[in-house]
N, C-alpha and C positions, 0 to 999 in steps of 0.2 A: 532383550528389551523389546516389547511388542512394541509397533506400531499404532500409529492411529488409523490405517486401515481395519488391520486387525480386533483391534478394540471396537471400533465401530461396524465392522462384520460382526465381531463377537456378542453387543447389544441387538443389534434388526435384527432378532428373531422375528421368525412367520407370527408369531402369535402378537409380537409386538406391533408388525405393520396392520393386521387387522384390529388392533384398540386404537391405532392410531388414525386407522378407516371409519372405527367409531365413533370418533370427537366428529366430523361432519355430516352433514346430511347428505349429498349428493354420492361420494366417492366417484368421482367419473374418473377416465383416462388412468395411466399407470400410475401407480403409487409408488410402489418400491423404484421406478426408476427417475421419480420426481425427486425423491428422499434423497437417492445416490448423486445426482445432478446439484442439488443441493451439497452436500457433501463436497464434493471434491471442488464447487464454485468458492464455498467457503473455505477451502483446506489452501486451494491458490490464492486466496488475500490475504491468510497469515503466513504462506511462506515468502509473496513479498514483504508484508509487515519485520517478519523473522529477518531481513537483508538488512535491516538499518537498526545499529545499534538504540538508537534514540525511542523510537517505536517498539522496539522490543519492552525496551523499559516502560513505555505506557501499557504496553500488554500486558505484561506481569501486573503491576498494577491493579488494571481492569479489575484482572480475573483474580487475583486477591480479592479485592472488595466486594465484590458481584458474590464470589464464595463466601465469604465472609458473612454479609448480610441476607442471601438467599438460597444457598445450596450445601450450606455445609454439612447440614443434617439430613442431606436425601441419602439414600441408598442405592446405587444403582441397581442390585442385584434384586435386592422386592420392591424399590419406587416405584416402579412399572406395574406391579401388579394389581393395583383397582384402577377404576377411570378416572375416578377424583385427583389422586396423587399425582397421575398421566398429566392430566387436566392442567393442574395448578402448577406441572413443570413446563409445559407448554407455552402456559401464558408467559411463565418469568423468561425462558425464553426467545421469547418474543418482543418483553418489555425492555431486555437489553440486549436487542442485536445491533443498536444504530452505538453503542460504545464499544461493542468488539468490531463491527465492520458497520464504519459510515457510508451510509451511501449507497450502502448495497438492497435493502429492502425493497424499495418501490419495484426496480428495474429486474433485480432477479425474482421477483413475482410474475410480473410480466413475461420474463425468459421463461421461468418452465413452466407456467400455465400454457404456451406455446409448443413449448418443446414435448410433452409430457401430456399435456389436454388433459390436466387437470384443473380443477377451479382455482379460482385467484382465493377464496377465504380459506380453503384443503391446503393451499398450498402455502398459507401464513400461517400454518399452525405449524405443515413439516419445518417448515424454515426455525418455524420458536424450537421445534425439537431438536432439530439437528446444533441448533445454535448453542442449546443448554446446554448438550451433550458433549460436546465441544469444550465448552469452560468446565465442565465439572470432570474429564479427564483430563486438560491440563493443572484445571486445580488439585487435583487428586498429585500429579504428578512434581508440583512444586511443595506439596503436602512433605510429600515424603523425600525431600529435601534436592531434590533438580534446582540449580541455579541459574538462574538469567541468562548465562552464557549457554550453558547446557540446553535450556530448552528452547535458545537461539538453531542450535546446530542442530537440534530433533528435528526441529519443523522444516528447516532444509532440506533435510536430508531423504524427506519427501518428494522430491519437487520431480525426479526422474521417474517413480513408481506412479505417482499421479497422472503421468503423460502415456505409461505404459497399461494403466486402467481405467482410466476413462476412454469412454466412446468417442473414434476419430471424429464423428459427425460433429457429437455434444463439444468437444475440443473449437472445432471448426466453428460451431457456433455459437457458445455461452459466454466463453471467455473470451475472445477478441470485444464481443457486445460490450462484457463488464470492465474492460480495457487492463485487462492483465494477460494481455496478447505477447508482451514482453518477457515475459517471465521463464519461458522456454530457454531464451539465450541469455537471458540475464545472468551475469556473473555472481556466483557466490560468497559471500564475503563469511568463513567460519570462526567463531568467538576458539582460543584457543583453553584446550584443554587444562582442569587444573595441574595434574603432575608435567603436564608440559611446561606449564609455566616454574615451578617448583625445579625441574631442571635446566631449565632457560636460567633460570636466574643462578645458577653453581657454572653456566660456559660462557666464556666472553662470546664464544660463536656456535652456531648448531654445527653438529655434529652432518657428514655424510655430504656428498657431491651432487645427489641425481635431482637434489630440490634446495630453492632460496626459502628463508622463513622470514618475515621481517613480520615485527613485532610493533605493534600502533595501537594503542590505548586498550590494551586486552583484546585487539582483534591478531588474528595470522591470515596473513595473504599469502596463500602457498603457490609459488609458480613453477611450470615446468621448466627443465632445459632451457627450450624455446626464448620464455621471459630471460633467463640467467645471460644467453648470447647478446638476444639485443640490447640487455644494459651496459654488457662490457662494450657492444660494439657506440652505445651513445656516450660511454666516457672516454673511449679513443677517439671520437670526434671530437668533443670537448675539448682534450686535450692540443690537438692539430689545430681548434679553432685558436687556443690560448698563445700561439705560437705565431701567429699572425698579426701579431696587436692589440692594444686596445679596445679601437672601436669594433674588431670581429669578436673581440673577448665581451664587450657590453652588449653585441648583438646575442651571443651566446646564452647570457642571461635570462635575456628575454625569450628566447622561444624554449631553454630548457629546464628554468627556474630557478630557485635557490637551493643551496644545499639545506635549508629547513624541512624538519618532517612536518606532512600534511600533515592537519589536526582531525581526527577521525569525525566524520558527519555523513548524512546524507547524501550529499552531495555528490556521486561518482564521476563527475565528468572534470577533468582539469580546469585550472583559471585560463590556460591560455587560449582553450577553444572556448568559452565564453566569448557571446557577441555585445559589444562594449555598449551601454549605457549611452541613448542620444537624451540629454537632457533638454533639447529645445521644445520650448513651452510648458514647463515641470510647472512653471512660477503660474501661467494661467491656473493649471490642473487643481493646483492648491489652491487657490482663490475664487474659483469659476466654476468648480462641475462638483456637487452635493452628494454626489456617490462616492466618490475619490472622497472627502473631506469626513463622510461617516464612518469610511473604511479607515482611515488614517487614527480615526477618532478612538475608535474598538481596537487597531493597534496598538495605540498609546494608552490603552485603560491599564490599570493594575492585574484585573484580571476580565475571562472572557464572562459575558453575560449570557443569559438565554436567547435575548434578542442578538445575535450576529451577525447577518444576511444582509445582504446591502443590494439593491438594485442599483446596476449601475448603467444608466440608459445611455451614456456614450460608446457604448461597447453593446452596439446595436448590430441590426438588420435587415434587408432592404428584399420585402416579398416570400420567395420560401428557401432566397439564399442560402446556402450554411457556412457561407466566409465574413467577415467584419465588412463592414460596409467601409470603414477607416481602416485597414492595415495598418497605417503608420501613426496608429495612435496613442499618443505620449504616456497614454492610462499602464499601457504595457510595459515599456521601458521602467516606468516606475514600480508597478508590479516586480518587476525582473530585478531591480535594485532593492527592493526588499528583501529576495529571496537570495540574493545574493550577500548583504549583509546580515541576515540572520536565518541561521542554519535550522533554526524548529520552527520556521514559518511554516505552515500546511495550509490550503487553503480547499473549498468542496466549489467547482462552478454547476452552476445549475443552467441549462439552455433553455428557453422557453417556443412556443409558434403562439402568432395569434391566434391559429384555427386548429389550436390542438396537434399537431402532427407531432406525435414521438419523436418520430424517425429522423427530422429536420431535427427536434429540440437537441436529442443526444448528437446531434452532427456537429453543432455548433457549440456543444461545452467542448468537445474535442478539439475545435478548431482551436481554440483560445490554447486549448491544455498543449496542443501541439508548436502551438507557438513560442510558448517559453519553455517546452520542450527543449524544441532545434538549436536555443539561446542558451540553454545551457542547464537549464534546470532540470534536477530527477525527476521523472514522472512520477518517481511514486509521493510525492511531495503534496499532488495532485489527484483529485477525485472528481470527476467529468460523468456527468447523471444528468437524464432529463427532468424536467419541471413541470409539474400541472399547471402552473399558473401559464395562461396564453399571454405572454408578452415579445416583444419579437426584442428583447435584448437580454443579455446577461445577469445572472446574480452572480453573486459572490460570498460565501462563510469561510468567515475564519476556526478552522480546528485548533490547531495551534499558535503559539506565536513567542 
C-alpha cells in the first residue's frame, strides 16, 4: 500500500512544478520546497484530525462531498496536463481548504512565504494544490472501498515518516507556529482492524501475554508490558485500600474512578485531572457581558449559521501583552464547562493587536487555548490563529457543537 508520501512524490513531477510556476507571474524563492512545506504542514493536521474518532468522521465526510461535487471526474494522471485543467483544480483547491483544515490558510501563507520567499498569491495557489491533491487521493482511496477506521490508521501511521522527512529547521519552525507542536508525542489512538475485530468477537479474551487489547467503541488501545504492570499494580492497591474501610474504600473511588468504561471522545485527559468548574459570577456572565450571551445563542441554535464568530471583549488585553488582562475570568470556566459537557464542542480563537502585530495576535489565541488546555481540555478541540482585525481582545467561532 503506497503512502501518501509516495503518491505525492509520484505526482510533483519536474514538469508539474514548472506549470505550476506558470499560473503566477512572479515565481520568486523556492518552489518545490514551498509545495513540500505545504505538504507535510498539511499531512500533520490530518494526522492529528486522524486521532479523534469524531473528526475522522467529519473527514470522511468532507472529502466525500467535495469528491462528489467537484473532483470526481478529474484524472490525475492527464488532469495536469493543460493549464486550464491545472487552473481550475487549483482554484477548487483553494476554495475548500478552510473545510479540510480550518484555520490553517491565512497563517500557513504567511509561514512559507517566510520560510520559502515565495509570494503570498504563489503561495495560495500551491496551497489550493496540494490541498486538492490531498482530497482526491484520499477520495480516490475511500473510492475503492477504505473504511473510516482504515483510513484512521493510514494517516497515522504517517506521523513517524513525516518527522523523519521533513527538514529539522521547517520542523522547528512551521509546526510548533501552527500549534501542532504536540503531535510528536501525542499518543496514538488506532481504530481496530476488521478481522480483528471478527476474531475478538469468536474469544472472550485476546489471545497472547506480551500486549493488553481493550476494546472501546471500535477503537484498540494497545499497551505494552509497562501499561499491563501498573494496572495490576493499581488494583493491588485498590484492593489494600478496600481493606481499610469504608471511608479509605469512598476515597478510593474518587481518585481511581468507577469500574465504568470511558465512553470514546475526544477528550484524552481523565475527569480526575480536570480543574473543577469555579462558578462564581456565571449568573452576571449570563445576564451582563453580550459576547458570552451571542455565544451561548449560536450554541443553543439547531444548527451552525454562517455568521458564528462572536467578539468577546471581556477576554481582553492591556497594551502589546499577550496574557488576559482577567486571568480569573468567569468567561473561561464557563467556556471550560461546555467543553466539558459536550464532547463535539470545537471551537477556532482568533487573537487580534490594535497596531497589527501578528506576532502578539497569535500569542494571545494561544494564551486562552493554553488555558483550557492545562484544565483539561484536548488541544485539538482547539484552533489558535491570528486575526487581521486590530482589536486588542479575543474572538471566538464555533466549528462544531
Amino acid at each position: 500500500m503506497m503512502t501518501l508520501f509516495q503518491k505525492f512524490d509520484e505526482s510533483l513531477t519536474d514538469e508539474l512544478i514548472e506549470k505550476l510556476k506558470g499560473l503566477g507571474e512572479r515565481n520568486l524563492g523556492d518552489t518545490k520546497g514551498a509545495i513540500y512545506a505545504i505538504f507535510y504542514t498539511l499531512l500533520a493536521g490530518l494526522i492529528r484530525r486522524a486521532n479523534s474518532d469524531m473528526s475522522t468522521n467529519m473527514l470522511v465526510s468532507q472529502i466525500k462531498r467535495i469528491n462528489e461535487k467537484d473532483l470526481k471526474d478529474f484524472d490525475l494522471e492527464t488532469g495536469f496536463s493543460n493549464k486550464k485543467s491545472l487552473k481550475d483544480f487549483v482554484s477548487l483547491g483553494e476554495k475548500h481548504m478552510s473545510q479540510i483544515f480550518p484555520s490553517f490558510k491565512s497563517q500557513l501563507l504567511n509561514l512559507v512565504t517566510t520560510y520559502c520567499g515565495t509570494s503570498k498569491s504563489e503561495t495560495a495557489k500551491y496551497t489550493g494544490f496540494v490541498n486538492g491533491l490531498i482530497i482526491k487521493l484520499l477520495a480516490t482511496k475511500l473510492e475503492m472501498g477504505t473504511s473510516k477506521d482504515e483510513l484512521m490508521n493510514f494517516l497515522k501511521e504517517h506521523r513517524d515518516t513525516l518527522f523523519d522527512k521533513a527538514p529539522e529547521d521547517f520542523v522547528e519552525k512551521m509546526i510548533p507556529a501552527l500549534g501542532l507542536h504536540d503531535l510528536k508525542s501525542m499518543k496514538m489512538y488506532y481504530a481496530k482492524k476488521k478481522e480483528e475485530k471478527e476474531n475478538s468477537s469468536k474469544k472472550d479474551t485476546p489471545e497472547g501475554d506480551s500486549e493488553n487489547v481493550i476494546v472501546e467503541d471500535d477503537l484498540v488501545y494497545e499497551e505494552d508490558n509497562s501499561s499491563m504492570k501498573k494496572m495490576l499494580l493499581v488494583a493491588g492497591i485498590v484492593g489494600l485500600v478496600g481493606l481499610l474501610g469504608y471511608f479509605i474504600y469512598d476515597a478510593r473511588e474518587e481518585i481511581f474512578g468507577t469500574d465504568e468504561p470511558a465512553q470514546s471522545s475526544v477528550i484524552e485527559i481523565p475527569e480526575e485531572e480536570l480543574i473543577e468548574v469555579d462558578s462564581t459570577n456565571l449568573s452576571e456572565i449570563e445576564t451582563g457581558d453580550l459576547g458570552w450571551l451571542a455565544l451561548k445563542k449560536i450554541i443553543g441554535g439547531e444548527t451552525l449559521g454562517a455568521n458564528n464568530e462572536i467578539k468577546m471583549e471581556s477576554l481582553s488585553f492591556i497594551g502589546d501583552a499577550t496574557d488576559l488582562s482577567n486571568l480569573s475570568n468567569p468567561i473561561v470556566d464557563s467556556l471550560l464547562s461546555i467543553f466539558v459537557k459536550n464532547p463535539r464542542f470545537q471551537i477556532q480563537i482568533k487573537g487580534g493587536h490594535k497596531n497589527g502585530n501578528s506576532q502578539v495576535a497569535i500569542k494571545r489565541s494561544f494564551s486562552l487555548k493554553r488555558i483550557l488546555q492545562v484544565k483539561g481540555v484536548n488541544p485539538i478541540r482547539i484552533d489558535a490563529i491570528s486575526d487581521s482585525e486590530n482589536l486588542d481582545f479575543l474572538k471566538i467561532k464555533v466549528i462544531t457543537k
